[in-house]
C-alpha positions, 0 to 999 in steps of 0.5 A: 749299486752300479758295481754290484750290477756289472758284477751280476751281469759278468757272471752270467756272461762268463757262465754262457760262455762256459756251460756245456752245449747241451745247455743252450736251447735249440736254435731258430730263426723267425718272422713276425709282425705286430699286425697282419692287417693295415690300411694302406696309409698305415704303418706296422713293425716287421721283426725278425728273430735268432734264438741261441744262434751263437756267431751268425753271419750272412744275414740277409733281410727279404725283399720289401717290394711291396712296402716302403721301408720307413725305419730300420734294420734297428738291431737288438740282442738279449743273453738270458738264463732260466733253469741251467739253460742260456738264452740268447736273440738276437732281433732285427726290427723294421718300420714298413707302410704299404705301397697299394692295396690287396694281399701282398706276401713278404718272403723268407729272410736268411741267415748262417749259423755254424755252417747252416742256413736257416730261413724264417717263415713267409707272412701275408699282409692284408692291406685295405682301404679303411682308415687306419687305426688312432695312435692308442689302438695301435699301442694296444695291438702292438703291446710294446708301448706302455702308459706315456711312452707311446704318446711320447713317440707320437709327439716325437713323430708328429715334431719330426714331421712338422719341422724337418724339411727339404729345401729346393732351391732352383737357381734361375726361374727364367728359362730358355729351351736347352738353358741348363740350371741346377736344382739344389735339394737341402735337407734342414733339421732344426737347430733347437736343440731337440735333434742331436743328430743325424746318423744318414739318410737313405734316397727312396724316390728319385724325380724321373725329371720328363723333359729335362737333360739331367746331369747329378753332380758327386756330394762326396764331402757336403758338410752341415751349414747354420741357415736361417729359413723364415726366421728359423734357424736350421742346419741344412746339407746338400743332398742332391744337386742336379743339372738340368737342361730343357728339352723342350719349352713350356710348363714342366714339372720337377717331381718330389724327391723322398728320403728317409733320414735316422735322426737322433732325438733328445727324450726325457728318460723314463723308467720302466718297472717290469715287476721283476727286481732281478730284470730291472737291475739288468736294464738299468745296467743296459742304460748308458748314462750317455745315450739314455737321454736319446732315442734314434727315429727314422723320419720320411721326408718329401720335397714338394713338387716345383713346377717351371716355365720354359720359354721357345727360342726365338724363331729365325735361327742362324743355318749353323745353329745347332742348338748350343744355349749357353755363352761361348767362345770359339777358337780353331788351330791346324797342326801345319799349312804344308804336307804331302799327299795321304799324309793327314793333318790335324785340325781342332776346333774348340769351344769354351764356355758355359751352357750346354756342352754335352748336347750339341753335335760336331761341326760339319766342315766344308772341305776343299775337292779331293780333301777327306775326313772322318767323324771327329774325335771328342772330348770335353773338361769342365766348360770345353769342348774339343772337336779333333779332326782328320784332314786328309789331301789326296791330291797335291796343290794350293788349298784353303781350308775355309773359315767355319762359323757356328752360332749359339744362343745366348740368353743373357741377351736373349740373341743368336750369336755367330762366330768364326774360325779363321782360314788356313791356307794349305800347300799340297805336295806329291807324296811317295804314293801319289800317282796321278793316273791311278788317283781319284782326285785331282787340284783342279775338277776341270782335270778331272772331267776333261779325263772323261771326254778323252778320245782314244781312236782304234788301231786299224792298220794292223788289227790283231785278233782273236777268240775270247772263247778260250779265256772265259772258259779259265775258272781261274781267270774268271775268278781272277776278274770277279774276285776285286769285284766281290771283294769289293762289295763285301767291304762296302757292305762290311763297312757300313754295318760297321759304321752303323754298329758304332753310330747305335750308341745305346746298342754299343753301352749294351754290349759293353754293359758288362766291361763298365760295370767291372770297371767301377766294382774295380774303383770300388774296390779300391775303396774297399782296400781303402776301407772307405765304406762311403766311397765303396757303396757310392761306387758299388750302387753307380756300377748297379744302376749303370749296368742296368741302364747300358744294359737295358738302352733305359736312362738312369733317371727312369730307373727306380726300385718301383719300377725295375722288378717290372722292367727285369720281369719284362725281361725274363729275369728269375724272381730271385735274382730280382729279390738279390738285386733290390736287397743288394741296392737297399744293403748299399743305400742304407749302409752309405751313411751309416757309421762303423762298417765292418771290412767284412761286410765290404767284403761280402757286398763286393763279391755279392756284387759282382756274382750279381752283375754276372748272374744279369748278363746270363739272363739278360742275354 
């Protein structure tokens, strides 16, 4: 029976393909919903439909602004024949929920055809306050379900609600202020046997985390673990893991994260009997004998709300406090004890340990007279932190550099600790340049006020004189005496906009928004190359955000697909580049975990991407 049915379906394949284009029906391209009016804790379907569109491409979804998208796209296609013609759809199917109440439109999806474009209808969606409908009347509206299936899909939805969870997992609840802890977030799905897998998961609500200094950590290669929870046994993987840091003490609160995870579920096979002999011989040729007995479901999980008590530091800090929380060590190192006049030398202080690395500022040194610096060069690696100076002698002589102390707090002992570098004595030559008449400096300030009490006497045994008349009235040597003067002026002035722009460091991630951007789409890229889709999206969504965040001195953390229509509103952006940029983010978000991408749809987001990010700096300016 099997053979005769490959054999039928063949047939009609090879006939689609053959017959003349006049026997394809007409090509459109439509939207529909199974309701156009829900509560607004009511779920509908959204399906988009291509009739006989034979090789399309470029197909891109509407925007979701106003509704969570709770499933989807699932994707389906049909070939048919009636009366000599061929018929062929191709549909795309998604699970939304509104966010809030009112008439909200869902705008026009597109998709290219042959060279032309084609545009489904915009639908209105009415959605109210009122309860929403019980599970059987919402199977009579739809008319999709019959008799036991939708009940089954309601067990199905009602397990998964039931038994799917998101474990937080905190790893110290006693804090200090600018004590740095991690919050662990796990996904867990039974290990009964009834889920058969999870085909990825896609973040739809990230915790804007107020008070805390936040740090994400990369989960490129989390893999499944067996973990027993209350007695259940689960297989659990890391899908978030942050640092966070207290900027302040007292009661605060972790929000709830949200995701929406495709799992695939183990059903009983159920038969259907459409009437029609011929039909139900495709569909059981459709059924594969592997899969039949599964169903993929899309599931909207939330981690519960955990609230934390931040403990004050104790009062009475050390003066070199500066806000190191953690344990540290620390250690100085000068590049030589002898050098000449101008000629800089090279002193590094390093700290090493654990705690709050990326929130403490440089030390300030407290340099001998004549000496000069400039703010340091910084860097850090996992648990160090280097502070590179400049030091400059103007002047020749013996010097010490003093020993510096810094102190932290350590909780583990709930004390200040004080630490020291050691002094390094340091031997001043003259350079080729010194000349002490002209320098400002001097080993010795008694030297340098004793030039201010000089008395120079006046000649007067033969006094020379003459008018001044003649001289001021050269432009040219007027010019000649005001010219350092102005100049001089406009270097300092110059000199101190300089240092300011630089020290405005989210005016400088604004102005270099752009540069970074193109610099990750570049490891994106490499992905792409690569044809490593996971890291690809990663890289693509970070260059996304982060151009947003430079661009618009707006952190990371506070940026969510709830809030940036309003915030690009706020700032002059085109509704429709508005709609290509969260369509881009749901494209790279729902594609992260999703298996077998095609080169050319990397592609497509690639160049999507970067005409985005281009279109953003000509509106945003």
């Amino acid at each position: 029976m099997r053979r005769c049915n490959v054999l039928i379906f063949m047939c009609l394949v090879t006939m689609a393909c053959i017959l003349p284009e006049s026997l394809h029906a007409q090509v459109s391209f439509t939207a529909t919903v199974n309701k156009n009016k829900v509560s607004v804790n009511e779920r509908f379907q959204f399906i988009i439909t291509l009739n006989n569109g034979s090789n399309p491409e470029n197909f891109r979804p509407p925007s979701f602004t106003d509704f969570t998208v709770l499933g989807g796209p699932n994707q389906s296609t049909s070939v048919q024949m009636f009366n000599n013609t061929v018929q062929q759809s191709m549909s795309f199917s998604y699970i939304l929920q509104p966010k809030k109440t009112g008439k909200f439109q869902i705008g026009a999806a597109y998709i290219k055809v042959k060279d032309k474009t084609y545009s489904s209808q915009p639908i209105v969606i009415e959605v109210t306050d009122a309860p929403p409908a019980t599970a059987g009347a919402q199977n009579n509206n739809s008319g999709s379900n019959n008799g036991s299936s939708g009940s089954a899909s309601g067990d199905i939805e009602q397990y998964l609600r039931e038994n799917l969870l998101i474990k937080t997992e905190i790893s110290d609840q006693d804090v200090y202020e600018g004590e740095s802890f991690t919050v662990v977030l796990k996904l867990c799905i039974p290990d009964d046997g009834t889920i058969a897998g999870l085909n990825g998961y896609r973040i739809t609500k990230t915790p804007a985390y107020d008070g805390f200094y936040v740090e994400d950590a990369d989960l490129r290669n989390e893999q499944f673990k067996a973990e027993n929870i209350n007695g259940k046994n689960y297989k659990t993987v890391i899908i978030k893991k942050t640092t966070l840091t207290p900027q302040q003490s007292g009661n605060l609160v972790i929000d709830p994260t949200s995701l929406d995870a495709g799992v695939v579920v183990r059903v009983k096979k159920q038969k259907k009997n459409s009437g029609d002999p011929f039909q139900d011989m495709l569909n059981d040729f459709f059924s594969d004998p592997f899969s039949s007995g599964s169903r993929e479901f899309t599931a909207s999980l939330s981690s519960k709300t955990t609230g934390i008590k931040i403990k004050p530091l104790p009062a009475n800090a050390p003066a070199d406090f500066n806000g190191a929380v953690g344990k540290f060590t620390m250690s100085s190192q000068i590049n030589s004890t002898s050098t000449k006049t101008d000629e800089p030398l090279t002193y590094r202080i390093t700290i090493n340990g654990t705690g709050n690395l990326q929130l403490f500022n440089a030390p300030e040194l407290d340099l001998p007279a004549g000496w000069e610096t400039y703010d340091p060069k910084v860097s850090e690696s996992s648990g160090t932190k280097i502070f590179e100076y400049l030091l400059i002698p103007r002047s020749p002589g013996d010097f010490t550099i003093p020993a510096f102390t810094w102190s932290y707090f350590d909780p583990s002992v709930k004390k200040y600790q004080t630490l020291q570098t050691d002094a390094y004595p340091v031997k001043v030559t003259a350079g080729p340049g010194y000349n002490p008449s002209a320098n400002n400096y001097a080993a010795n300030k008694e030297d340098v006020e004793l030039l201010g009490k000089d008395i120079r006497y006046i000649d007067k045994d033969s006094p020379k004189f003459s008018s001044g008349t003649k001289d001021m009235k050269s432009g040219f040597l007027l010019a000649l005496i005001l010219t350092p003067a102005i100049g001089g002026a406009g270097l300092f002035v110059f000199t101190r906009r300089q240092k300011a722009k630089m020290s405005d460091v989210g005016a400088m991630r604004a102005v270099k928004a752009n540069a970074t951007a193109k610099k990750r789409l570049a490891a994106a890229g490499k992905f792409l190359q690569q044809n490593n889709s996971r890291g690809f999206y990663d890289e693509t969504v970070r260059a996304l955000w982060g151009y947003l965040s430079d661009k618009l001195h707006i952190p990371q953390n506070t940026l969510s697909k709830e809030n940036i229509e309003q915030v690009l509103l706020n700032k002059h952006v085109s509704a429709s580049t508005i709609d290509q940029f969260i369509q881009l983010l749901d494209t790279c978000e729902f594609s992260l975990y999703a298996p077998n991408i095609q080169h050319s749809d990397l592609e497509l987001t690639f160049n999507s991407a970067s005409s985005l990010i281009s279109t953003l700096e000509n509106e945003l300016r």
